[in-house]
Each structure stands twice: as C-alpha cells, then as structure tokens.
C-alpha positions as CSV (number, residue, x, y, z in Angstrom):
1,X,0.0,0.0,0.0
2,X,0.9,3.7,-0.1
3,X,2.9,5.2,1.9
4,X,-0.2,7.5,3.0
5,X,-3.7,6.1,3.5
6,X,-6.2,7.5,1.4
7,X,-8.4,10.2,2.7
8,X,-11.5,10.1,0.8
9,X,-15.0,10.1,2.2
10,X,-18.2,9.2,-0.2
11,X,-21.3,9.5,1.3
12,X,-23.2,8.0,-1.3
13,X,-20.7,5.7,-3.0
14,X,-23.5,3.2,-3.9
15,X,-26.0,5.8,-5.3
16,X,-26.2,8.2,-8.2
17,X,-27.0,12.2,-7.8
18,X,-30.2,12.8,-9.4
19,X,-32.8,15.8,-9.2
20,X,-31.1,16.8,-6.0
21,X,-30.9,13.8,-4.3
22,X,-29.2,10.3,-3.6
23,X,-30.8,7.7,-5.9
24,X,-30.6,3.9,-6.3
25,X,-29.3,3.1,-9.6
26,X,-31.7,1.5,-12.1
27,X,-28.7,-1.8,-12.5
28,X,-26.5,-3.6,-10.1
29,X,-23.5,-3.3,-11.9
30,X,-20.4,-1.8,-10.3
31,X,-17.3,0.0,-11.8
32,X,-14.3,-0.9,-9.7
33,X,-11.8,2.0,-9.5
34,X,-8.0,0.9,-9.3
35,X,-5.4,2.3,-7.6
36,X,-2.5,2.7,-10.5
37,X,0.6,2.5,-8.2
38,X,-0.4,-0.4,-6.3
39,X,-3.1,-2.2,-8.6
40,X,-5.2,-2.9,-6.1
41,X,-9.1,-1.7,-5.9
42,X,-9.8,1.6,-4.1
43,X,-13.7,1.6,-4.1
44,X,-16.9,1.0,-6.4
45,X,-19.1,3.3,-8.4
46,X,-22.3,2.3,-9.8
47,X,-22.9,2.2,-13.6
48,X,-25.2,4.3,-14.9
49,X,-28.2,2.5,-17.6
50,X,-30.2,3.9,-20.0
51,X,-33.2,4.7,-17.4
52,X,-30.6,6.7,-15.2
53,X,-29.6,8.9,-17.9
54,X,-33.2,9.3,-18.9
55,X,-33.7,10.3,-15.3
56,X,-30.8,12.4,-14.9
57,X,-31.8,14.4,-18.5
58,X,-35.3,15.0,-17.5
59,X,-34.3,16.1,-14.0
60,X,-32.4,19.2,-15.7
61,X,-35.1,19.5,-18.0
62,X,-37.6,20.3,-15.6
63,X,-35.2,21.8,-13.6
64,X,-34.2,24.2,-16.5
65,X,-38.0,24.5,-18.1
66,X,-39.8,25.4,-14.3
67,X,-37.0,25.8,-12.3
68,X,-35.8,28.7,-10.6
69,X,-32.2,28.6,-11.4
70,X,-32.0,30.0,-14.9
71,X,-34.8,32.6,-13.8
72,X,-32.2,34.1,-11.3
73,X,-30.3,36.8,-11.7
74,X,-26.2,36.5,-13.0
75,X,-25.2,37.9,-8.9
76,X,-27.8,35.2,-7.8
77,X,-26.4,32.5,-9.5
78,X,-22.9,33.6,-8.3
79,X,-23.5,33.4,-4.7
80,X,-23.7,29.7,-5.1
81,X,-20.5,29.6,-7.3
82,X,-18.8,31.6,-4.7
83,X,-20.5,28.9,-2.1
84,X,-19.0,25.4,-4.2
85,X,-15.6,27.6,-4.6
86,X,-15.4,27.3,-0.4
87,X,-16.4,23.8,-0.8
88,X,-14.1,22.7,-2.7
89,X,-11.2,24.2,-0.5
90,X,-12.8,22.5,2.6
91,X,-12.2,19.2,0.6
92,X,-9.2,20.0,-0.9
93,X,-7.3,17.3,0.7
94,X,-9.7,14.9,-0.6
95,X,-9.5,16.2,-4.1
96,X,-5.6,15.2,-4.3
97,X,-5.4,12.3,-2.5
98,X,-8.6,11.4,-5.8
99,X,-5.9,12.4,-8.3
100,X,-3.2,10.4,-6.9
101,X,-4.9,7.6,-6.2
102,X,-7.1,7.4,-9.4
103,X,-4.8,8.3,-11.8
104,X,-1.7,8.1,-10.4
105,X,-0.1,11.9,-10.0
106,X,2.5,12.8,-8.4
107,X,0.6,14.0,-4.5
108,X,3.0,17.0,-4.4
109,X,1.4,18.3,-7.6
110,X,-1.8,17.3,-6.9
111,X,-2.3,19.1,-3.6
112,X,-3.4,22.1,-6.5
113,X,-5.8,20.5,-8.1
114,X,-8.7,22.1,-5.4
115,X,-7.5,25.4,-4.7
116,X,-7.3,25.6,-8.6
117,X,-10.9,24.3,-9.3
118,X,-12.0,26.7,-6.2
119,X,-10.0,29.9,-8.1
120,X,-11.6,28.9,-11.0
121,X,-15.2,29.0,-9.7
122,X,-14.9,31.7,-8.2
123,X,-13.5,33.5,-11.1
124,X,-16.9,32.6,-12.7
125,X,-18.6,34.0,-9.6
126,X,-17.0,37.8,-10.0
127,X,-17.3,37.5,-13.9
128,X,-21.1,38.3,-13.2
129,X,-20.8,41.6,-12.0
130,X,-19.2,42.5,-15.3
131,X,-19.8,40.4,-18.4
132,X,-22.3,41.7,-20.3
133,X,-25.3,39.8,-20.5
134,X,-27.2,42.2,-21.9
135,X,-25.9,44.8,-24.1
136,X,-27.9,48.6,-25.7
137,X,-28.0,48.9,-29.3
138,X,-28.9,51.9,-31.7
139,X,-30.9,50.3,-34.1
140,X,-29.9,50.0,-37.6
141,X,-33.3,50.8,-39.3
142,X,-33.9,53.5,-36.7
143,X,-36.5,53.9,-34.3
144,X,-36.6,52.6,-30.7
145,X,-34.2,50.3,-29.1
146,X,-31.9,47.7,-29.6
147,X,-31.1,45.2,-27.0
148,X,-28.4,41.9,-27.4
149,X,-29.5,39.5,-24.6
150,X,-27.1,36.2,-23.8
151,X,-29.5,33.7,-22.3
152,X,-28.2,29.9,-21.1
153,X,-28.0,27.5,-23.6
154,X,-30.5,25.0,-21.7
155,X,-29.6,21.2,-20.4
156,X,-25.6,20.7,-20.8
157,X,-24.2,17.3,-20.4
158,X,-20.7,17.7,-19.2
159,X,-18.7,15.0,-20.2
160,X,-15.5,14.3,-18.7
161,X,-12.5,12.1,-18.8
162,X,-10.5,10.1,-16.7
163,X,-6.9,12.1,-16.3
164,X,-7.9,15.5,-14.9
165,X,-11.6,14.9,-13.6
166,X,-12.1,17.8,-11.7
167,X,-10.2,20.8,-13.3
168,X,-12.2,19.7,-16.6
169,X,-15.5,19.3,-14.7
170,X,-15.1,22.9,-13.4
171,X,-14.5,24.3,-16.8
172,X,-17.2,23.0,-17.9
173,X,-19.7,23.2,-15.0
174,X,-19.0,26.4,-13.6
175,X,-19.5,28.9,-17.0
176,X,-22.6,26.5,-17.7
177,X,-23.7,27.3,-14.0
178,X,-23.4,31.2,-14.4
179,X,-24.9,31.2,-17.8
180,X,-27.9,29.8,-16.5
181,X,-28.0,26.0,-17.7
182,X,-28.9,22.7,-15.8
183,X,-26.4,20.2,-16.0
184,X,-25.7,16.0,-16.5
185,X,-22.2,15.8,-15.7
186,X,-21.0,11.8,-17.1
187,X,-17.8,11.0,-14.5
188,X,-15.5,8.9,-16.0
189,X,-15.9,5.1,-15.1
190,X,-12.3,5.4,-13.9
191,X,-12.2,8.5,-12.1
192,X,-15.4,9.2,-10.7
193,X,-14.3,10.5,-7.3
194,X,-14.1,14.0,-7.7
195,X,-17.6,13.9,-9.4
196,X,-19.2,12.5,-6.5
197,X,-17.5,15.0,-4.2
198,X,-18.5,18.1,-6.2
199,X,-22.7,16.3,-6.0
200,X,-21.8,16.2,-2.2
201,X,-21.1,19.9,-2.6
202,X,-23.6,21.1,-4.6
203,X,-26.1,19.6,-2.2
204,X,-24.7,21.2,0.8
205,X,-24.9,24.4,-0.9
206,X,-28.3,24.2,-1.6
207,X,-28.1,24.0,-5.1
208,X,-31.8,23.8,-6.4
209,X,-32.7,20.0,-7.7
210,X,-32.0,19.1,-10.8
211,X,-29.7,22.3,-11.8
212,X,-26.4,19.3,-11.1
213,X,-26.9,15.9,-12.0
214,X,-24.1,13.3,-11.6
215,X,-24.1,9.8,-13.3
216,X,-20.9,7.6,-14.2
217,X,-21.6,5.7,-17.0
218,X,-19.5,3.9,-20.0
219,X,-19.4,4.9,-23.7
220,X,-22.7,2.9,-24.9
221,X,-24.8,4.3,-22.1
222,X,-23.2,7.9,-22.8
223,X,-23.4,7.9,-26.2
224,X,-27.8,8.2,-25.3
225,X,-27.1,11.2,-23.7
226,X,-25.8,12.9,-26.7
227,X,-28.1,11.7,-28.4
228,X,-31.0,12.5,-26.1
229,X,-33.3,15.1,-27.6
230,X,-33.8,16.7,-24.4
231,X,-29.5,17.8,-24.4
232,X,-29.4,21.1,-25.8
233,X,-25.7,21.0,-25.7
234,X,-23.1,18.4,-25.3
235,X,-19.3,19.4,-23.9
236,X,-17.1,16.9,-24.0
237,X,-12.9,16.3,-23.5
238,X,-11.1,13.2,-24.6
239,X,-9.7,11.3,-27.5
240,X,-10.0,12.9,-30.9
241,X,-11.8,10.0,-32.4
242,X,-14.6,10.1,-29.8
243,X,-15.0,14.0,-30.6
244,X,-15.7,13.3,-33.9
245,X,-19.0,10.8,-32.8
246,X,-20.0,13.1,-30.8
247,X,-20.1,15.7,-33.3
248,X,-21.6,14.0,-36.3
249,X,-24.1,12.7,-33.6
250,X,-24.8,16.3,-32.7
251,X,-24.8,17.3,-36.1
252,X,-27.5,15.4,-37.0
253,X,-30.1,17.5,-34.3
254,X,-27.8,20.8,-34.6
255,X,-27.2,20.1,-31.0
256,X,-24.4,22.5,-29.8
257,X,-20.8,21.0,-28.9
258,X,-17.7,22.2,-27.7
259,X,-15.1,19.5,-27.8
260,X,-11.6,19.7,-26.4
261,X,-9.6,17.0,-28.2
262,X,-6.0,15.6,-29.0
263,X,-2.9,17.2,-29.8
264,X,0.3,16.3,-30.7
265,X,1.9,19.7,-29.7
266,X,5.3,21.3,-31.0
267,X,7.9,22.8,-29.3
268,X,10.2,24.4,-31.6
269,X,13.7,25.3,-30.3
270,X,15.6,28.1,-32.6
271,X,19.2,28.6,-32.9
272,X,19.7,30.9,-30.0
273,X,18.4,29.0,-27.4
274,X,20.1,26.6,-24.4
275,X,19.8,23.4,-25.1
276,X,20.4,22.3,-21.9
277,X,18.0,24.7,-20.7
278,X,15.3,23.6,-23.1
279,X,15.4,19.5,-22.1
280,X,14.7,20.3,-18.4
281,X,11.9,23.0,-19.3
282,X,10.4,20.1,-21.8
283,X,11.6,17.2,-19.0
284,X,10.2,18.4,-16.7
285,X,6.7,19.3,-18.2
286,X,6.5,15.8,-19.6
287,X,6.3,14.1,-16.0
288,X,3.8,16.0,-15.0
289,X,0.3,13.3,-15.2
290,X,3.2,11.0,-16.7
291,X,2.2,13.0,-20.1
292,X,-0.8,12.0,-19.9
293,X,-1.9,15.5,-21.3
294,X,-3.9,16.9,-24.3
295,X,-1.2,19.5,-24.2
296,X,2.2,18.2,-23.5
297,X,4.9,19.2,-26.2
298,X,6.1,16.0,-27.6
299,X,7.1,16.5,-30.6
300,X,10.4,19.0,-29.8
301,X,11.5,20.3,-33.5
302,X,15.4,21.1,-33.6
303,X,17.5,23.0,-35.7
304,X,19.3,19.9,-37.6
305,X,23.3,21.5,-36.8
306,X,22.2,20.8,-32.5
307,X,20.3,17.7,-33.0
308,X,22.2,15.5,-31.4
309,X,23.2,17.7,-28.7
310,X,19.7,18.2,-27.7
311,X,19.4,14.6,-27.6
312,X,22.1,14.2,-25.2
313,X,20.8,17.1,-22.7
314,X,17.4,15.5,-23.0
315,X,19.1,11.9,-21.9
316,X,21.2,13.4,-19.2
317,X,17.7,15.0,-17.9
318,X,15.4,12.2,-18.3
319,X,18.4,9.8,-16.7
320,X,18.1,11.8,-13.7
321,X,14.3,11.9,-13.1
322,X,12.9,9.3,-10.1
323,X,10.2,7.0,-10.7
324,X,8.1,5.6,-8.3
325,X,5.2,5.7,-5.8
326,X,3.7,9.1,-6.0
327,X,3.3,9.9,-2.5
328,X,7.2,9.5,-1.9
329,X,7.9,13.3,-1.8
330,X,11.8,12.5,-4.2
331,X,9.2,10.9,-7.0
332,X,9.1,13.0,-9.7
333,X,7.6,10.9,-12.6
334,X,4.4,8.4,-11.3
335,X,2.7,5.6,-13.0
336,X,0.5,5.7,-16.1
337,X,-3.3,5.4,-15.3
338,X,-4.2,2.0,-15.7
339,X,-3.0,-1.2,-17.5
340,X,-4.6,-0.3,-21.2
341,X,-2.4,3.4,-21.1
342,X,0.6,0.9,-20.3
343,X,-0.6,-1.2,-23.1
344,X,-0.7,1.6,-25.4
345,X,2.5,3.4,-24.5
346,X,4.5,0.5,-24.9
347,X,3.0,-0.6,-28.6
348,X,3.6,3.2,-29.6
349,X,7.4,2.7,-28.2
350,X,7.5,-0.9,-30.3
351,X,6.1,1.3,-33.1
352,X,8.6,4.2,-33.3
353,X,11.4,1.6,-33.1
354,X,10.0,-0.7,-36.0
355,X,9.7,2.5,-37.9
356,X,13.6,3.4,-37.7
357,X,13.7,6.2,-34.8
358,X,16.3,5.9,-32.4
359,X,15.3,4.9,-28.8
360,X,18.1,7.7,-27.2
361,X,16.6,6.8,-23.8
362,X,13.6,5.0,-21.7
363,X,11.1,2.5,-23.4
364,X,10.7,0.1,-20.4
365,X,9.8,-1.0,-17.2
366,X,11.6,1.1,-14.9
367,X,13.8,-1.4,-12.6
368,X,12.8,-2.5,-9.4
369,X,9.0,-2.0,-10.4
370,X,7.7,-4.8,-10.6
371,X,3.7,-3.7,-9.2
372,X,1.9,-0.8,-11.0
373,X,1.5,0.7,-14.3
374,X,5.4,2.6,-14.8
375,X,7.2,3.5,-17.9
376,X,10.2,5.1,-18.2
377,X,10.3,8.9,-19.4
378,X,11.0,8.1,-23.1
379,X,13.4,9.8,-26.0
380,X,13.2,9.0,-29.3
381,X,16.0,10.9,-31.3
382,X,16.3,11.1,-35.4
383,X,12.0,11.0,-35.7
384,X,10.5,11.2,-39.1
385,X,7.4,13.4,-38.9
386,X,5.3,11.6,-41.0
387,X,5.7,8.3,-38.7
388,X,3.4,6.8,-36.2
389,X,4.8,8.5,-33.5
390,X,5.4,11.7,-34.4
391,X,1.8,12.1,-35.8
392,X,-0.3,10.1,-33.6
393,X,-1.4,11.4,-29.6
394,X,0.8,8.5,-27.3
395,X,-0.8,10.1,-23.5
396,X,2.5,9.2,-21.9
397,X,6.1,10.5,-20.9
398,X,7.5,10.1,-24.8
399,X,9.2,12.4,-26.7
400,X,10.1,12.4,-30.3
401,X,13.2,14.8,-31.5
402,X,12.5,16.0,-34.9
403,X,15.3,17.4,-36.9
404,X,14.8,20.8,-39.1
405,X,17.1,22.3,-41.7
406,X,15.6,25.7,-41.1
407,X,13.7,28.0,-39.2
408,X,10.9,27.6,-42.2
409,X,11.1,23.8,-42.0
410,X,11.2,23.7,-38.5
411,X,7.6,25.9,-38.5
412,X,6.4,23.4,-41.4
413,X,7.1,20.3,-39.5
414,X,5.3,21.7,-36.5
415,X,2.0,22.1,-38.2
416,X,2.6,19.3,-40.2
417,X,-0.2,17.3,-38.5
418,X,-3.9,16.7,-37.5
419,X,-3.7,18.5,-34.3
420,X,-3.3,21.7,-33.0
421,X,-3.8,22.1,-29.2
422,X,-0.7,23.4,-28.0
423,X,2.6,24.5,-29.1
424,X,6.0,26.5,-27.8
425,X,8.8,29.0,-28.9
426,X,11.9,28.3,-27.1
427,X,14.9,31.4,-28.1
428,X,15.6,34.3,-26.3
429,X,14.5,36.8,-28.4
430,X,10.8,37.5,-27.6
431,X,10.4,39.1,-30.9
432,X,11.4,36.0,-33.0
433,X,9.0,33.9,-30.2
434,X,6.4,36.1,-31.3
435,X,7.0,36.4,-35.2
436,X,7.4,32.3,-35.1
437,X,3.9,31.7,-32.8
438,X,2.1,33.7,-34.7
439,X,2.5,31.1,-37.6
440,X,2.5,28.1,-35.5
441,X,-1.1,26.7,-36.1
442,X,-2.6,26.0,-32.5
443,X,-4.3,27.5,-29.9
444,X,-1.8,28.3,-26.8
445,X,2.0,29.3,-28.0
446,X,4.2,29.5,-25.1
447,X,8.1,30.8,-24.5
448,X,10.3,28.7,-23.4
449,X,8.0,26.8,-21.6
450,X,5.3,24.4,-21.8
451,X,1.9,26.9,-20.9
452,X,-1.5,26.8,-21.0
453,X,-3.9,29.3,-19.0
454,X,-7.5,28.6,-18.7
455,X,-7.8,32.2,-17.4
456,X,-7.4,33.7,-20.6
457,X,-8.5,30.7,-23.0
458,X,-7.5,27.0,-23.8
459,X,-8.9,24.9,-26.7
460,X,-7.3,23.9,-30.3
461,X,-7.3,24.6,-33.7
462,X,-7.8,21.9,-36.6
463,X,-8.6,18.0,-35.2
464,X,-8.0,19.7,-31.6
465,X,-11.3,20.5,-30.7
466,X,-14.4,22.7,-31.7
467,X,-14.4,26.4,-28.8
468,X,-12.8,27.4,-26.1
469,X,-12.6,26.8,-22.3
470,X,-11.6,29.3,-19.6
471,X,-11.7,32.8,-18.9
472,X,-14.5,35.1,-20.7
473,X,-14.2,32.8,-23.9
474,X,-15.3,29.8,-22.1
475,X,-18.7,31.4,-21.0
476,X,-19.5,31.7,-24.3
477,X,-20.6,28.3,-25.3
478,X,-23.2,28.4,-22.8
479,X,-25.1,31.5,-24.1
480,X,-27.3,31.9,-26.6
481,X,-27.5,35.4,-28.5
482,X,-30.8,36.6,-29.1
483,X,-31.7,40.0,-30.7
484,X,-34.8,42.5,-29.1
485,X,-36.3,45.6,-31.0
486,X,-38.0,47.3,-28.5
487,X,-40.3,50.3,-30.0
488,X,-39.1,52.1,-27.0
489,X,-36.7,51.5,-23.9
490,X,-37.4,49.5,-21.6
491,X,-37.5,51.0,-18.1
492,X,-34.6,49.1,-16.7
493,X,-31.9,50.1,-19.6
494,X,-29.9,52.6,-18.8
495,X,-28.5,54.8,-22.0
C-alpha cells in the first residue's frame, strides 16, 4: 500500500446524484476504481443504464423549463458559485489524494488541483458583475431600441475524462452554472471521485434540484445522452476520435458541442536558445500526469546542426528523473493510469522503433517496479514526422526529437499534423517567439516553456477541438445570442 492512507469520504458511494438527491441506480452493476501505483481496488461506483440517464436528463429539463435557477439573476447564481468555490477548498485534501490515487499523479502536484478548481469558480462568480449579458443597441433601421441578450444555452451534459476529472468538470460546469444552464455531468468510469464529491457539494450548498446531476456511465450508455433530444448541448474532452462521434451525432439535431480534443503539440527550439536549458523545461513538463496530457509538447522540432546535442541534454535530464510511488515526496515521474495506457505506451514505443527512430533513452519498465502501471520517461532521437509517433497522440512520458534544416522547416514540421492544441517557442528573443507563434497553427503558444492558461482561454485549432474553455471565452458556449427591437426602452436600460 501507499505510503499515505487515502483520505476520501463518499457519502453516497452506492447511489447516483439525481434531481437533487441520492438515488438507487436503475442496475446492479459496479465499476471498480483501481489504484494505479499499487493495482489494487480503491472503491466501487455504480454504472449508470439507460433509465438513469433518462432520469438524470429529465431532471435538468424540468429543472431548466420550471426551475428557478436559470430565472435568477447572473449575482444570484454567483453566490452559489462563490459557495461550491469554499467547498471545494474545505475538501481540498480529498481532491488530491482522488488524483493520486485514481490516476496516479505525483501527490505534491496534486495538492493544486482544489484550490485551482476553487480559483476557477470563483472566477466565474466575480465574472457576473461585469460580463455583459445584456448589451444597448442603436438600431440600424432607426426607431426605438436595440437590445443583445445572452441567455443559457438549456440542459448541458458535461462530459469528462479520466486524467484530470475535476479541473475539466469545473471548466465546464461552472461557465454553464453562471450562464444559466442545468447540467448531466458523465464521470469517468475510472475516475469518478471528484464527481461525486463536487454532488456532495452542490447539495450542501443548496443547489436547487435538478440544476447538477451526476451519473458515471461507459461509452454505450453515454453515447444516449448525446443523443437524447432533451440535451441542448453536449461538452465533451477526450480522444479525438470520440469528438468526432459526438459531433456528427450532434450534427444530426444541430445540438451544440464544444469538444476539447487531442494534440500532438510542438515545441520548436531556434538557434539561439540553451539546449540544456530547453530538455529540463520540456523534462520536466513531460512528468507531469506522466504525459498524460492533451497538451504536453512531444514532438520538440530542432535545428538539424544541434540535433544530437539536444538529444544528449534530454538523456542526461530524463536519466536523472525518479520513478516511483507518487506519495514519496523525491518521486518526480508516477505511473501511467491503468494497465490499457501501459498497453498503449509501450506498442507506440514498439512502433517508433519498428519504424527506424532511435530509442536515445527509456522505453521500459523502470527497474525494481515490478507492481503498478510505470514506464520510463522516453526519448526517441532522429524522428520522421510523417511516422506513427510523431503524428499520432501516445498520452505518456514520450518524446520524439525531430530534426529541421531551417527556421521555415522547422515551422512546417510543427503544423505538419492533424492537431493543433498546443505548441512553444523556445529562443531568447521575444520578438522571434512572437513572429514564429504567430505562424504556429494551435491555440496556446508558449516561450520557453510548456503553458497553457485557462484564465485567458484554452482549446485547439484543426482536429483539436471545436471552442474554447476558460476565462471570458469559455462562458460563451453556454449563451445563446438573441436580438430585441424594443419600439421604446425598456424602463430598466440605462443609456
């Protein structure tokens, strides 16, 4: 076992949230959640059927048709974000010992991941005393007045993976709560902890029934509640090729989607820059969730003259970086998720070698770990850009070093794929950064690091995903614009 217990308390672990309340599932079927560092079960979850997500739909219908919540004003509806924001710093310690034991992170890093989801609701909360819900417009034809209204979208169903459960429920719940909507948030079958936690808030807040419903469920079973007639809008993060279904599948009722997807980002190092410096920046982002990020830079694009160089700095790095048990405070890099990401990781490592790049470091079992999901951090030197690796998303601590013979190629070869999430600069001239992101084909450029910042906006371009989440932008895909000629102004518009 772990060197620290885990200190998780479900109330309800047996039931489902529903129309405000603790329900018995419609099934007796179970999904057991694993422990990845030690293999061993944590706790149970039931799984959602058919007839719960029927349930769980029409309790946000009827909670967004006759309820009071989208009724309320934008300041009403914050007090209760500013009310789940204290929540979920009462349970913070909860929240990372969730992360760690579900999905493996380091517990150093995941100590953040409440406070974080707490900033970012109440972020949300003080965004209602300025966005503009309701804007004054001269009208074009002339006469009377003009009014631009911003009204919730209706029923959401928040749909959320397994590697970062409750930063990605938060950016999706807590616009969709300000806007207005009701919500179905689907937990992941293999992190469903922080789900249940945030129901166990929202009903000590008082949260009016229906407005959060929470149901863990597996892709059959989910795949109704996009479809359901009764979803005005679907949000979902995960693999590329499940955004897709979901969007033909909303396509087909002009349901609304936003979909944050795969990437297989690029970080391109110029002529200028450290190389030394560079491999720990990109090291040391890579061990964060293992790589087991949308976002992580691994494809690293080098001028072809410092090629091997950089391959050495980025073996002296990854040769010094611990693996092991994620609650021993000198672990730095922590196991993959479950056994199918170890399946994966390894058949993309078999794959790069069959395909003639150079394993420069990593590609096994680290020694001495003989219990839990682990790979070594991974380098794969001399990478061909139109290979397996190098095009498709691994999710796990492997990087592929892709030689350039320019500063052009080098910016080809970066948007030389499917994706486009995330991406990097590394020189130290911030106006080549600049000249060189603005050309880079992706949603977040960073300098000289790996960045993203859901305060200002995160989402990707191309096969990355369809909108934006965080910050202002991400409030957007919850509204609904709708235009009002008015013969004369109303008495609560202000000129």
């Amino acid at each position: 076992m772990s060197a620290v217990e885990p200190l998780i308390s479900l109330r309800h672990a047996d039931r489902l949230f529903i129309g405000g309340s603790w329900v018995t599932p419609s099934g007796d079927t179970r999904f057991s959640v694993i422990t990845p560092h030690t293999e061993e079960t944590l706790l149970s979850v039931p799984e959602g059927q058919a007839a719960d997500i029927n349930r769980a739909v029409a309790a946000a219908r009827e909670a967004f048709d006759n309820g009071p919540w989208p009724r309320m004003s934008p300041a009403e509806r914050a007090g209760y974000l500013g009310a789940i924001a204290a929540g979920l710093n009462e349970r913070a310690v909860e929240f990372a010992h969730a992360w760690t034991q579900e999905s493996g992170i380091v517990h150093s890093a995941a100590t953040y991941n409440g406070p974080a989801a707490a900033g970012a609701f109440a972020f949300y909360a003080g965004l209602a005393a300025t966005f503009p819900f309701e804007e004054l417009h001269e009208p074009s034809y002339g006469g009377g007045t003009g009014l631009l209204v911003r009204e919730p979208v209706g029923v959401v169903a928040a749909i959320v993976p397994w590697n970062a459960a409750l930063s990605l429920l938060t950016y999706k719940v807590a616009p969709a709560l300000l806007a207005g909507c009701t919500v179905i948030l689907k937990a992941s079958p293999e992190a469903p902890i922080d789900a249940y936690i945030f129901a166990e808030i929202c009903e000590q807040v008082g949260l009016p029934p229906g407005v959060i419903n929470v149901v863990t469920a597996g892709r059959e079973v989910s795949e109704l509640l996009v479809r359901h007639p009764d979803v005005d809008k679907v949000s979902f993060t995960g693999s590329s090729a499940a955004g897709k279904r979901i969007a033909s599948i909303c396509g087909e009722r002009i349901a609304r989607c936003t979909l944050e997807l795969g990437g297989k980002s690029a970080a391109v190092v110029l002529d200028d820059y450290d190389l030394g410096t560079a491999a720990a920046a990109l090291a040391g982002s890579l061990t964060f969730m293992t790589g087991q990020v949308c976002a992580a830079l691994t494809r690293v694009v080098v001028p072809q003259s410092r090629h091997d160089d950089f391959v050495d700095a980025m073996r002296d790095v990854f040769g010094s970086i611990k693996v092991g048990d994620p609650y021993d405070p000198e672990t730095q890099l922590g196991p993959l998720a479950m056994k199918r990401q170890l399946d994966r990781v390894e058949g993309y490592i078999a794959k790069g070698k069959a395909e003639g790049a150079t394993l420069a470091y990593g590609g096994s079992r680290p020694a001495g770990l003989n219990r839990g999901w682990f790979i070594e951090p991974t380098v794969f030197a001399n990478v061909d850009n139109r290979s397996t690796i190098a095009q498709e998303e691994i999710f796990g601590p492997v990087i592929s070093v892709i030689p350039a013979a320019s500063e052009e190629d080098a910016i080809n070869i970066a948007n030389d794929t499917l994706f486009g999430l995330n991406s990097s600069v590394f020189t130290n001239d911030v106006d080549a950064a600049y000249r060189v992101g603005r050309r880079l084909r992706a949603g977040t450029v960073g300098h000289n690091a790996w960045r993203t910042d859901f305060g200002i906006a995160f989402g990707g371009f191309k096969q990355s995903g369809l909108g934006r989440e965080g910050g202002r932008e991400g409030l957007l895909p919850y509204l609904e614009t709708k235009t009002v000629l008015l013969a004369q102004d109303p008495g609560h518009v202000k000129r």
